[in-house]
N, C-alpha and C positions, 0 to 999 in steps of 0.2 A: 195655459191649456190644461182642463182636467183628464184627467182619465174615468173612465165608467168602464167595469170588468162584470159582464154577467155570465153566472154558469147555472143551468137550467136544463129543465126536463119536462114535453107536455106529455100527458095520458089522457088524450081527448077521446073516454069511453061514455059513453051512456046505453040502457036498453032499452030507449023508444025510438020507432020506427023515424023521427023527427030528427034522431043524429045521424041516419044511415046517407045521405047526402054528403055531410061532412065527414065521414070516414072514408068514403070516398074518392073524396078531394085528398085527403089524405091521405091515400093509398096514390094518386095519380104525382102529388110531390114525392112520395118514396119510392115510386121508380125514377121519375128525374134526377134525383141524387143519387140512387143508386147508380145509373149511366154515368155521370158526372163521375163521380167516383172512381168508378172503372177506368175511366181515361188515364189517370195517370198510378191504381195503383194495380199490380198483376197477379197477387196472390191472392191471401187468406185476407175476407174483407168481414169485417161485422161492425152495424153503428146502428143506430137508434133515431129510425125518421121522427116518431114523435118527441125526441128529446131537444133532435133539432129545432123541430119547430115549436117545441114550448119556448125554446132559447130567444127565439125568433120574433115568435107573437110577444113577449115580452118587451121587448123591442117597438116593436111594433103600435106597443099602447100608448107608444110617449114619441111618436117618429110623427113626421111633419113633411107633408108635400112628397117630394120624388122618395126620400126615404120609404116612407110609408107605403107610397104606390107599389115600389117598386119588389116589397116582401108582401105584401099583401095579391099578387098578382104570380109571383111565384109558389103562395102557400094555398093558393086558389079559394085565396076569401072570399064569399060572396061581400055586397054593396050595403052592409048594415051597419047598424052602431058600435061606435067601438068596443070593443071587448065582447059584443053579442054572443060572434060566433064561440068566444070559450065557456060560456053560461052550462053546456051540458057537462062540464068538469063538478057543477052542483050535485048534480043526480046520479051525476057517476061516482064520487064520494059516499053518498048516502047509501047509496047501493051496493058498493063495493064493502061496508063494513059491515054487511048481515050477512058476506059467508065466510068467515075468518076464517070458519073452522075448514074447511073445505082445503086453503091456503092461505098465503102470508102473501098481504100486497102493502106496499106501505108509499106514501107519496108524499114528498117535504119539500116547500120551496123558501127559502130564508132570503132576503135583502140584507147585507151588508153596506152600511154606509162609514163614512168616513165622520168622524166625531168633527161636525161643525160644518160639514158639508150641507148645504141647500138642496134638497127632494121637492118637486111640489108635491104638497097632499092629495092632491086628485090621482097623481102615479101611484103610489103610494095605496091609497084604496082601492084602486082599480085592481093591482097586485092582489092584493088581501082579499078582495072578493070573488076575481076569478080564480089565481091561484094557489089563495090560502097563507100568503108568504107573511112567515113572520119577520120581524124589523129588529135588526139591532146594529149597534154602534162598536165601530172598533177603530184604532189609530192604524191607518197602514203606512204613516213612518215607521214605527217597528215593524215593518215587514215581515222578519220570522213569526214574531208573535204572532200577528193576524193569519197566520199561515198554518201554525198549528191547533191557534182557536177554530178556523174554517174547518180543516182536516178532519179535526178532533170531530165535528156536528155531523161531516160528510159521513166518517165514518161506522157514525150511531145508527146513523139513519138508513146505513144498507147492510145492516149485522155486520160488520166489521168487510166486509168484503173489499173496500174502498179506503185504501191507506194512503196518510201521507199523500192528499190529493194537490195539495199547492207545497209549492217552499218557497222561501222567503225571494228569491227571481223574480218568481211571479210578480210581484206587486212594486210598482214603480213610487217614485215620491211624488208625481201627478195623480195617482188612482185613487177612484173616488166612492165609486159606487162596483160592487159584485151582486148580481145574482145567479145565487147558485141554487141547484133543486137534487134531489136524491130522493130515486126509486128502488125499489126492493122490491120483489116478485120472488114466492119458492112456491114448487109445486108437485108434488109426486106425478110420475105418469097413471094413467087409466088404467094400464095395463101395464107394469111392469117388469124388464124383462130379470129371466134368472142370469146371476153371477155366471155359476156355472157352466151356462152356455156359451160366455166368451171366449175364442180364442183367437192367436194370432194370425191375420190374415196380408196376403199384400195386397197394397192401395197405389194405385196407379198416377202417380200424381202428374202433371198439368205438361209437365217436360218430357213426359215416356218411363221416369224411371219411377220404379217399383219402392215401394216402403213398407217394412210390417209394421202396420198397427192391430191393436186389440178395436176387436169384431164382433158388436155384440147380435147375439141373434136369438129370433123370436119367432112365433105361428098366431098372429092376432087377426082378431076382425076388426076392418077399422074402412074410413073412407080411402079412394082410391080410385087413379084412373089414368089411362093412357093416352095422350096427346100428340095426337101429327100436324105438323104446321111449316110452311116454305123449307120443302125436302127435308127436317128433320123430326127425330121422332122422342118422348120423355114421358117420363112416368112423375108421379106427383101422388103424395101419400101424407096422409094427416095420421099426428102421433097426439090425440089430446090427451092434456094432463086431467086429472082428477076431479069433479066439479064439472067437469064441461066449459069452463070459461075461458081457458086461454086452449092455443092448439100449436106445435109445433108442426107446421108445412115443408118437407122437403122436394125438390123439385132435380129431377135425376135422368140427365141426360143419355141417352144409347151412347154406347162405347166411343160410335165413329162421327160422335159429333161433339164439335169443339165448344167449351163452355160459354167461350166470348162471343159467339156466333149466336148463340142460342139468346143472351142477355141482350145482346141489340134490340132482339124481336119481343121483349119484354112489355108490356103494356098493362096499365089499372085495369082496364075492360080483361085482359086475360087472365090476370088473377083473380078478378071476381069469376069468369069461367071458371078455372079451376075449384070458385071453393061450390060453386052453386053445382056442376055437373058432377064433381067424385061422388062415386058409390060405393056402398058398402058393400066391402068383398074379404076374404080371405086371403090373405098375406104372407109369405113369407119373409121376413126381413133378414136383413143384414147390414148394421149401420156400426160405425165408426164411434168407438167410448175417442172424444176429443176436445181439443180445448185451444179457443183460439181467443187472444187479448190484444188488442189493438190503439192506437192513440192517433187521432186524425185530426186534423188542420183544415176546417172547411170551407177555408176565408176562395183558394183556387176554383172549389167546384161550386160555391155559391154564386161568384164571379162570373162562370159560366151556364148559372141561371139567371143571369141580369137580375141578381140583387152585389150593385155596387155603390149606390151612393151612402151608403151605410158605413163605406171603408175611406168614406175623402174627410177629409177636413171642413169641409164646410157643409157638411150634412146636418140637417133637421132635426135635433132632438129635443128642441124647445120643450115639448110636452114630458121630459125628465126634468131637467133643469134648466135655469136661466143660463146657465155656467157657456160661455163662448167656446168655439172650437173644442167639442165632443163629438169625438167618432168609434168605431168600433175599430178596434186593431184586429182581432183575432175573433175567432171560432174554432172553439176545440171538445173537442170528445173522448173518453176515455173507456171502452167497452171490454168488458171481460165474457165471453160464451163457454159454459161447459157442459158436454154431454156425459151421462154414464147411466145405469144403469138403475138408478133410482129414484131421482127426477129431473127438475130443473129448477134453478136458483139464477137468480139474475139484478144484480145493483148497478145502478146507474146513478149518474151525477154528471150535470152540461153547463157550460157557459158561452156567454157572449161577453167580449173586451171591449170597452167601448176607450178610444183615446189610448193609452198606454199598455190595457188591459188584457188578462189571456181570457181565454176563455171556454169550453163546455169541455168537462168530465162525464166518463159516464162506465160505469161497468155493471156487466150486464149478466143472462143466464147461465145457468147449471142445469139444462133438463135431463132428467133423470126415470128410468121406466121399471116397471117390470112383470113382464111377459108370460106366458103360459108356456110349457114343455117344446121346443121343437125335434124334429125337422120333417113334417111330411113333404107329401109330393102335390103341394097348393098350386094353384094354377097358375096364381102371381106370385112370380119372384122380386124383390126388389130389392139389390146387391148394388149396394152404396160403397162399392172400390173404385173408385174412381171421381174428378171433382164433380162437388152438386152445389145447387141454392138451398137457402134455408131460410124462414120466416116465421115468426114467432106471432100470434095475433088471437085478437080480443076476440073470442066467437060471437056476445051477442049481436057488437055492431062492425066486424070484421076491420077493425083496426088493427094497421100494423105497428107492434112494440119494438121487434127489432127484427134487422134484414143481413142477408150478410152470405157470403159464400165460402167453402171450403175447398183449396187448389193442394194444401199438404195437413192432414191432420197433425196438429202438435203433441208427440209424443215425448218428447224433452222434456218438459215439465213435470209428467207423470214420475211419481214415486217409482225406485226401480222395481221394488218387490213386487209394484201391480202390473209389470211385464211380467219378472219373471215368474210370478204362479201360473202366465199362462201356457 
């Protein structure tokens, strides 16, 4: 029995009107996984729908019958040829490397194989053409080695942000095949906010009790809007970075409404409401300098998207290899989110485990603002003490990069001195 271990990341962007269909679709699986999610975990959540489903479609290019159906039906593929739907990662490539200067986005998918291992080459290319993956060879009976050779690329490839992503656990003396992918995203805000203006405020966290954290606050013009929907009511404020190409989304519930109640009512069709109806208004802010890092297992809440025959043993992967009895063991993600005051940075790295295999890493943003002088007396307040959502997403074709919510800001981590200056 072999093992197959992929770890992976898609960033299905493009800016013709021709991708908006599929971003779409891709917004309507990142709130299913988001739901999914929620079920079993009750805090501080952040993961990366399209890292998922790069993991996924990866899988997917070499999956065979109910395998195949059954991801391809949850990732809301339409009925075309294989690999079609990832064709716009072409022009999202090409396009993404004429504004560098604007920010730093970088996107890496490498195939790991097992020295002597059998790929067929049509996987293989299919990889390489949608998504750019280079190949190479490595023995995972030395498991540590291959562990710190993986690590070592991971961590090139998202500014250091991504350490030490495997250890030598990870990899069994069945494992065959890994793909892994690493994203990197940095990006000043548009606006923003001054140091200065942070201080320490208390944040109401998910249980009633009270926490100070650092408060950062701002007086910007930015989109914005008020939402009523099955007796509750929220606010929803876009923070874009610099460029205009990416936007951090926050979605901010009234005091007397509970966060879990709110995320039930969650739908693709509401988020595209929110991004089509906010207006540009004048804002007061007041959001949370914080930092949430997370490590998820999404083999539970895939399960309960009916993609399961992917996890048996006798599942379809003929179109990777010949090799008998290949399955996916695992799905893993490893995300890191931080906010503060002068942009946002975000590395990612995912896999899928096929047979023995772990699988998807991924760590994520840093956004970062800064703001023009406050505190008038603006007509919209928006006082983010208490839990909210947060979504991070592509503007031209409003794809979501990462989703994720805040129940206790993480102030542990923070160096002490950046308390106490304030």
């Amino acid at each position: 029995m072999d093992k197959i271990l992929l770890w992976s990341l898609l960033l299905i962007f493009s800016g013709s009107q021709a991708s908006r269909p599929l971003a779409q679709r891709n917004i309507e699986f990142a709130v299913d996984l988001y739901q999914a999610i929620c079920l079993s975990h009750k805090n501080n959540i952040i993961f990366s729908p399209l890292g998922t489903t790069l993991g996924l479609g990866m899988v997917q290019l070499g999956a065979k019958g109910k395998a195949q159906q059954q991801i391809r039906q949850t990732l809301k593929l339409q009925e075309t040829s294989a690999g079609e739907e990832f064709s716009v990662l072409k022009s999202f490539f090409s396009a993404i490397s004429e504004k560098k200067q604007e920010f730093t986005f970088n996107l890496a998918n490498a195939l790991y194989l097992q020295e002597g291992f059998t790929v067929k080459e049509q996987y293989l290319h299919s990889n390489k053409e949608f998504f750019q993956s280079a190949i190479k060879l490595v023995d995972f009976q030395d498991a540590k080695t291959s562990a710190e050779t993986i690590s070592t690329w991971v961590e090139s490839k998202t500014d250091g942000k991504i350490k030490d992503m495997f250890s030598g656990e990870d990899f069994g003396p069945l494992t065959r095949l890994i793909l892994v992918n690493a994203v990197y995203f940095k990006g000043d805000w548009k606006q923003k906010f001054t140091k200065e203006n942070t201080q320490l405020m208390n944040f109401t966290k998910k249980d009633g009790a009270a926490v100070k954290i650092p408060m950062m606050k701002a007086l910007v013009r930015t989109k914005y809007g008020y939402f009523s929907g099955s007796s509750m009511n929220y606010q929803v404020l876009e923070l874009p970075y610099k460029g205009d190409e990416f936007s951090l989304i926050i979605v901010l519930p009234a005091e007397d409404v509970n966060i879990e109640e709110m995320e039930k009512q969650i739908t693709a069709h509401q988020i595209l409401k929110w991004f089509s109806e906010m207006q540009e208004e004048e804002v007061e802010v007041s959001l949370p300098r914080f930092q949430v890092e997370q490590k998820l297992d999404f083999k539970e809440a895939l399960y309960s998207l009916n993609i399961t025959e992917i996890f048996s043993g006798g599942c379809d992967l003929s179109g990777i290899t010949d090799s008998a009895e290949v399955f996916i063991s695992q799905v893993m993600q490893h995300v890191f989110f931080e906010i503060n005051e002068d942009g946002s940075e975000a590395a990612t790295s995912a896999g899928v485990c096929s047979v023995d295999a772990q699988g998807q890493k991924i760590s994520s943003v840093h956004p970062s603002m800064h703001i023009p002088v406050i505190m008038s007396l603006a007509q919209n307040q928006f006082i983010a003490n208490h839990p909210f959502l947060f979504i991070v997403k592509n503007n031209p074709t409003e794809s979501i990069l990462f989703m994720g919510r805040v129940t206790n800001p993480d102030t542990q981590k923070m160096k002490g001195r950046d308390l106490d200056s304030l």
